[in-house]
N, C-alpha and C positions, 0 to 999 in steps of 0.2 A: 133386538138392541135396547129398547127400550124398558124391557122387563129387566135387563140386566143394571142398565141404568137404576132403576126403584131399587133390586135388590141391595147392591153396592150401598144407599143409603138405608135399608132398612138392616140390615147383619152386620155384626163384627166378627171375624174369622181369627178365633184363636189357636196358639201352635197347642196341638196334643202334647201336655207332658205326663209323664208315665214316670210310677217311681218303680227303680230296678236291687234288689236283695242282692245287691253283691259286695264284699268289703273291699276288695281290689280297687273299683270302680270307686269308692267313696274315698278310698284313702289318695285314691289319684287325680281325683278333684282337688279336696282339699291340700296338697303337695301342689300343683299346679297354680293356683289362686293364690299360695302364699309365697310362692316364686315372685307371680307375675307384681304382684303388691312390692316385696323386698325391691325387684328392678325398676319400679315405678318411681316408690321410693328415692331411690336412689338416685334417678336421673335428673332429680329435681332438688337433688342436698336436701330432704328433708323436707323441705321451702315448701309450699303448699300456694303461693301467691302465683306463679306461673299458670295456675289454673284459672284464675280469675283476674289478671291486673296483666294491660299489657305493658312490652318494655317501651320504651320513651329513650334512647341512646343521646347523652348529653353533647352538649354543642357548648366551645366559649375559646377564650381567648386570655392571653396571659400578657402581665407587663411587669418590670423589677426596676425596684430603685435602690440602689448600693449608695452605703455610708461608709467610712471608714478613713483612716490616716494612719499611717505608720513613719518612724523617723529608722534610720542606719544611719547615722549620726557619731552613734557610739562606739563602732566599729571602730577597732584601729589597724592602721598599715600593716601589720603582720597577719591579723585576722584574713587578708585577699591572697591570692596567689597569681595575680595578676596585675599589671601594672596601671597606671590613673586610676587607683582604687578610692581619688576622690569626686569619682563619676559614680560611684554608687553610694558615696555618703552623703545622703542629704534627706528632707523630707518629703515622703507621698502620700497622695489625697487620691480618693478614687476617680478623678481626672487622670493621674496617671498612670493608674495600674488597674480598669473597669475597664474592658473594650469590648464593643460589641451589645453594647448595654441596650436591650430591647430590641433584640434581633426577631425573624421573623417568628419564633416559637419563643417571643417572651426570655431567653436566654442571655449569658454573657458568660466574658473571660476573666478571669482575675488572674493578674499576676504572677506569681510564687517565687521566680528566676528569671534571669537575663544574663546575656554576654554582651559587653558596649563594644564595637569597634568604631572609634572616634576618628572625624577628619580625615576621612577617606577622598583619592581624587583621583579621576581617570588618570593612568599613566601607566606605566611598564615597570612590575619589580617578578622576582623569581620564586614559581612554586615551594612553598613551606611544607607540602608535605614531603616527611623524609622516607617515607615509600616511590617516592615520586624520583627517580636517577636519569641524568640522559649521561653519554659519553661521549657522542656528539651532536652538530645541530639536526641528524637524521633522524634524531629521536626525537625532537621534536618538532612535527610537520607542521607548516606555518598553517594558520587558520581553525586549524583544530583543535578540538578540547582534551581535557582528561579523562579517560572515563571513572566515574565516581566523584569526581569534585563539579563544583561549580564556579569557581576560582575566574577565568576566564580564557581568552583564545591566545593557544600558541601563538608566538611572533618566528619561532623557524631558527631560535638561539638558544645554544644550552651555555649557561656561567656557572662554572666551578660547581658542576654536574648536577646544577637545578636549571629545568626548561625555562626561559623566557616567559614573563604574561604581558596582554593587553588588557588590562583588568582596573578593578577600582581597588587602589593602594592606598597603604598596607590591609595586605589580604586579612580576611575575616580571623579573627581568636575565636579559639575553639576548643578555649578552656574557661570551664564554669568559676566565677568571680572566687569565692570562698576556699579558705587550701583546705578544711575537713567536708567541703562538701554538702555542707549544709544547704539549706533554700537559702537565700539573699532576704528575700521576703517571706519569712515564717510568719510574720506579724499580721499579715491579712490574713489570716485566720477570725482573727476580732472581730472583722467588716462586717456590716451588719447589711442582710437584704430583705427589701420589703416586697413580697409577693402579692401583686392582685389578681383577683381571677374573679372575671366575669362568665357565667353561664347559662345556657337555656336548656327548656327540653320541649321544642316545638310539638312533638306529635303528644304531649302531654296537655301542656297550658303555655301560656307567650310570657308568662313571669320571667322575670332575671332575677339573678342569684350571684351571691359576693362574697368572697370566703374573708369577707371583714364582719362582723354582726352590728348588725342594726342598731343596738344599743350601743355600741363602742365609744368611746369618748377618747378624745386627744387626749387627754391626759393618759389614758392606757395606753395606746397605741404608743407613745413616745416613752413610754418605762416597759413595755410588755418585752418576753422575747419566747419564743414558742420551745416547748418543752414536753414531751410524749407522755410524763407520767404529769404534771405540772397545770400545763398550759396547753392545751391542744387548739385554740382557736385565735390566739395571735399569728398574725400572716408575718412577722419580723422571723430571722434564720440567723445566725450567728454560721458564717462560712466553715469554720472549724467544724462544726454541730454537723451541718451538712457532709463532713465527711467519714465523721466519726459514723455517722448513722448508717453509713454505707457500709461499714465493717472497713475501713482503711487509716491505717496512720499518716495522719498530715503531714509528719517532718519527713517523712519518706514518699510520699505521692508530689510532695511540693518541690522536689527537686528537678524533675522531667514532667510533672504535670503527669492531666486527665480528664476523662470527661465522667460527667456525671450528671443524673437524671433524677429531679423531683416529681411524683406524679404525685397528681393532687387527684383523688378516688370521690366521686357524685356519687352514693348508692341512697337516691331518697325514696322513698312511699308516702306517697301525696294522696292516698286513706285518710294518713293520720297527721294533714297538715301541712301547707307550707312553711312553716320556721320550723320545721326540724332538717331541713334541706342542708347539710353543712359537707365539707369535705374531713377526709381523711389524710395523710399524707404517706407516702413512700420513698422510700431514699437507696440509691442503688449508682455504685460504678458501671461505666458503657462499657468503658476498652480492657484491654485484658492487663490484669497488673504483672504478669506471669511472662511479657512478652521478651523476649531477648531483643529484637533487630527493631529499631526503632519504637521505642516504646514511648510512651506519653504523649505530650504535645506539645509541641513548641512551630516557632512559624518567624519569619523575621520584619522589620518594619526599616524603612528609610528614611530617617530625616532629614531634608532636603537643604543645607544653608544658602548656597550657592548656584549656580548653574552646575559645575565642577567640584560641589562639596557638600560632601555629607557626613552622619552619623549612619552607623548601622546598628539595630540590636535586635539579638534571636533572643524571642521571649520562650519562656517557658509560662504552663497556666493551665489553672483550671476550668474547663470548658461544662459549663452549669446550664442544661436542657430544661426546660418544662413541657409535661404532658398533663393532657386532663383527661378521663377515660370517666366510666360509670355509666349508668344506667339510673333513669327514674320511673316510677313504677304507680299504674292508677288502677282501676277496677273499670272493666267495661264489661257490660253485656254482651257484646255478640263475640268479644273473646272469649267470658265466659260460657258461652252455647257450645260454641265451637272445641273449647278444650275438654271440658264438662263430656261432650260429646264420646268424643275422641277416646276420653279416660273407661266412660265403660265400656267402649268397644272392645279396649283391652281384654277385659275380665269375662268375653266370652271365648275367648280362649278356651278357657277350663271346660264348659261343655262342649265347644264343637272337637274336642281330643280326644273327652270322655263319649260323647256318642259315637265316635270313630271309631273308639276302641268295644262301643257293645255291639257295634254292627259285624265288626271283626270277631268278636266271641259268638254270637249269633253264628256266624257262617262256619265258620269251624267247626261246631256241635253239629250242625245240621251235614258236613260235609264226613264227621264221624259217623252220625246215626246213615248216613246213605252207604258207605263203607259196611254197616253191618249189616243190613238190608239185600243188599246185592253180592249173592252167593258167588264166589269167584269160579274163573272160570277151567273149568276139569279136561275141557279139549286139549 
């Protein structure tokens, strides 16, 4: 044991390599090795940093502030198709047409449309929809609904062959204010929202990061407005902007509304520096513009005057997500051992195929030469 022990420190044990004459064998290395390189390649985009620098997956947190006004003021009474067409002339401020403004993803709703059902009060009037027939009161059974509306509960009475309600009267309009159909509010397009985003990359460094820069000054901020060929580092968005960027026309998505999603992209290399840590941005529609059976978004709100009186209105609106995604990226040693490692493992590929295949040529020659050797048999 002991002698073995000495030996083991006095000899290095190197693998025999042997060079073999054969062009098959060379050209099938070098094919193999420029495979294994082109997929290596590959798996990595090119990128060469994944070798040496690990990832760092970003962490942060969003919040929005909306500006904006608009007046329908101008509008005149033929312009609606709908009646107190002077419940939609007046002026709005993003108090009244922002909801949701810093939900839990940094997000909110802007406006676009609405249906006003004024002065509403519990009592009993008769289904409006004219799909809706009884022809007597068996048609319509007390307590029960319709199905498809939400109107309210049969009372067990049909009047000049519309069922009875127990409902909040006069039931919902449920026609869009404008007779061409336009958005109400095309004008919040202008609003202007201010994006902050705060970020970290813990398994990196414990710095935070703001996609406002450091040097910014008030005065920028309040005249900037972000621009992709322009301006890429103003956090201000012009809502219109926001939608165009998504490939969608405003005057047509603002009539049923939508959702849509800005991701702000972290890809930083903290190599070469903290202040070059900046985002990128991306603009993209969620829901499908394509849909037939309830499309966009819309949702209703109750304005309470009374015990027994209300406003009602189905807004329509743009529903505006924030994501943060990215990845920051540093150089470490023992990722570098470890992938370094890893990478030339790859690249013995190529001989342990090629000596596969000489032991294989090997055995076949010698399984030929025994074939010629051994005289068949004449029995």
């Amino acid at each position: 044991m002991g002698r073995f022990l000495k030996s083991m420190f006095k000899f290095y044990t190197a693998p025999a390599r042997k060079k073999v004459q054969s062009r098959f064998l060379a050209i099938s290395y070098l094919v193999i090795i420029a495979v294994t390189w082109i997929a290596f390649l590959g798996s990595i985009n090119l990128d060469l940093r994944p070798v040496y620098q690990k990832s760092c997956p970003v962490q942060g947190a969003a919040s929005t502030k909306v500006k904006g006004y608009l007046s329908t003021e101008g509008l005149k009474g033929s312009d609606f198709q709908v009646e107190n067409s002077y419940l939609y002339r007046r002026v709005w401020d993003n108090s009244d047409l922002i909801l949701g403004n810093n939900a839990q993803d940094g997000g909110f709703i802007a406006v676009t449309n609405l249906i006003i059902t004024p002065n509403q009060t519990r009592g009993f009037c008769v289904e409006t929809n004219a799909t809706v027939k009884c022809k007597s009161r068996y048609d319509c059974k007390a307590g029960e609904t319709i199905p498809g509306t939400n109107s309210g509960a049969l009372t067990g009475k049909c009047i000049a062959g519309r069922c009875q309600l127990s409902a909040w009267c006069p039931l919902e309009e449920n026609k869009l204010p404008l007779a061409d159909e336009r958005p109400l509010l095309e004008g919040i397009q202008n609003y202007t929202v201010m994006l902050k985003l705060s970020v970290q990359f813990p398994a990196c460094n414990e710095k935070k990061f703001r996609n406002i820069l450091e040097n910014a000054t008030t005065s920028y901020l309040s005249g900037c407005q972000y621009n992709p060929e322009n301006d890429t580092s103003c956090p201000i968005f012009r809502i219109g902007d926001i939608v165009k960027w998504s490939g969608e026309n405003f005057s047509q998505v603002a009539i049923t509304g939508g959702v849509f999603r800005i991701e702000s992209i972290w890809n930083c290399d903290f190599d070469w520096g903290m202040s070059n840590c900046f985002p990128t941005y991306k603009f993209q529609k969620i829901d499908d513009s394509k849909a037939v059976l309830s499309p966009g978004l819309n949702f209703r709100i109750a304005d309470y005057h009374e015990e027994n009186r209300r406003t009602l209105t189905k807004v329509f609106g743009l529903k505006i997500t924030i994501l943060v995604s990215g990845d920051g990226n540093q150089f470490e040693l023992l990722h570098f051992i470890l992938s370094f490692g890893a990478t030339i493992g790859i690249f013995s590929v190529g001989a342990l195929i090629c000596d596969t295949l000489l032991e294989l040529i090997q055995y076949l020659q010698k399984y030929e030469l025994c074939k010629r050797l051994i005289p068949p048999d004449s029995s």
